[in-house]
C-alpha positions as CSV (number, residue, x, y, z in Angstrom):
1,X,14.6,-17.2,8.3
2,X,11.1,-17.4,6.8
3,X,9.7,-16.6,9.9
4,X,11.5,-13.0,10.3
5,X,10.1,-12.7,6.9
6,X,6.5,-13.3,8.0
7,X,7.3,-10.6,11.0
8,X,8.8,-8.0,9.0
9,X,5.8,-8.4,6.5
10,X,3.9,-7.9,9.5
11,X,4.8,-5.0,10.8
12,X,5.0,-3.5,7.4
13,X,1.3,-4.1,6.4
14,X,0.2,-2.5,10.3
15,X,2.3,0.4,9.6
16,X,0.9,1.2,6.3
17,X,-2.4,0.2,7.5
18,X,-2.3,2.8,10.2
19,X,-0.4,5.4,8.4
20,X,-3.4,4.7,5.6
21,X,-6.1,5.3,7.8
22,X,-4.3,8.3,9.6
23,X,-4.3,10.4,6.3
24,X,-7.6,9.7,5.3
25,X,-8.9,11.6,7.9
26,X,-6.7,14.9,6.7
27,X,-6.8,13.8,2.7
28,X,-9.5,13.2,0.1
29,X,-9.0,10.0,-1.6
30,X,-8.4,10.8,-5.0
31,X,-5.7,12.3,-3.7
32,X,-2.5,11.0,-5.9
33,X,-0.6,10.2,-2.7
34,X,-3.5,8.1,-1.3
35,X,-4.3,6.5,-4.1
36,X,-0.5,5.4,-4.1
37,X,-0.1,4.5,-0.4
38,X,-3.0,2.0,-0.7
39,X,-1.7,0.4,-3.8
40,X,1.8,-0.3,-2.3
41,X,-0.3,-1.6,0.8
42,X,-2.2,-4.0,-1.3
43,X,1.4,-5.0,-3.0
44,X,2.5,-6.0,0.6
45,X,-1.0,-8.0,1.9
46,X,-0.2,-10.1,-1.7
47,X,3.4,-11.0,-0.4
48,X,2.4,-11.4,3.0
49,X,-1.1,-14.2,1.7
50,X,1.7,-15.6,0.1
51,X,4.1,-16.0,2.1
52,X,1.7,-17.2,4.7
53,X,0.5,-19.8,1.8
54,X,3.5,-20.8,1.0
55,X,4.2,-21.7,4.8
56,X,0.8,-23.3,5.1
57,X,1.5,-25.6,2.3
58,X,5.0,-26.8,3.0
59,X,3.6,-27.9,7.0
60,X,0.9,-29.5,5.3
61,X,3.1,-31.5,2.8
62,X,5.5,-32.3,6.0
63,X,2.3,-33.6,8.0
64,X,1.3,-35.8,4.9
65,X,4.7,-37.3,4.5
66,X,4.9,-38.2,8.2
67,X,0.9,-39.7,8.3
68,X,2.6,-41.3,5.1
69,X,5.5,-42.9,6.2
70,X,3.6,-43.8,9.8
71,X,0.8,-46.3,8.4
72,X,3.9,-48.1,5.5
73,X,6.2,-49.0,9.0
C-alpha cells in the first residue's frame, strides 16, 4: 500500500512540476496563481521526502534486526 502511495506522490509532484514550469513561460511570478501553485508543490516534495524517509528508515531498522538476530544464533 505504501508503495502506491510513493507512485501517486510521484506522479503528483511531475505533474505540478511541469504544469509549474509551463505557466512560467506565459505568467510573471508574482502572479497570485503562481505563487500558489509552487507552494502546493513544495507541500507535496515534503510528503513525498517523507514518505520516502519514512520507507528508508523502516528497511534500515528491518536490515539491523536481521544482521542482529544473524551474529546471536
Amino acid at each position: 500500500m505504501n508503495y502506491f502511495k510513493l507512485l501517486k506522490n510521484k506522479y503528483t509532484l511531475s505533474l505540478e512540476k511541469v504544469s509549474l514550469n509551463l505557466l512560467l513561460f506565459i505568467l510573471p511570478t508574482s502572479n497570485k496563481f503562481i505563487i500558489a501553485l509552487s507552494q502546493n508543490l513544495d507541500k507535496h516534495i515534503v510528503k513525498y521526502q517523507k514518505e520516502v524517509f519514512s520507507r528508508k528508515s523502516v528497511n534500515d531498522n528491518r536490515a539491523e534486526l536481521t544482521n542482529s538476530t544473524e551474529s546471536i544464533y
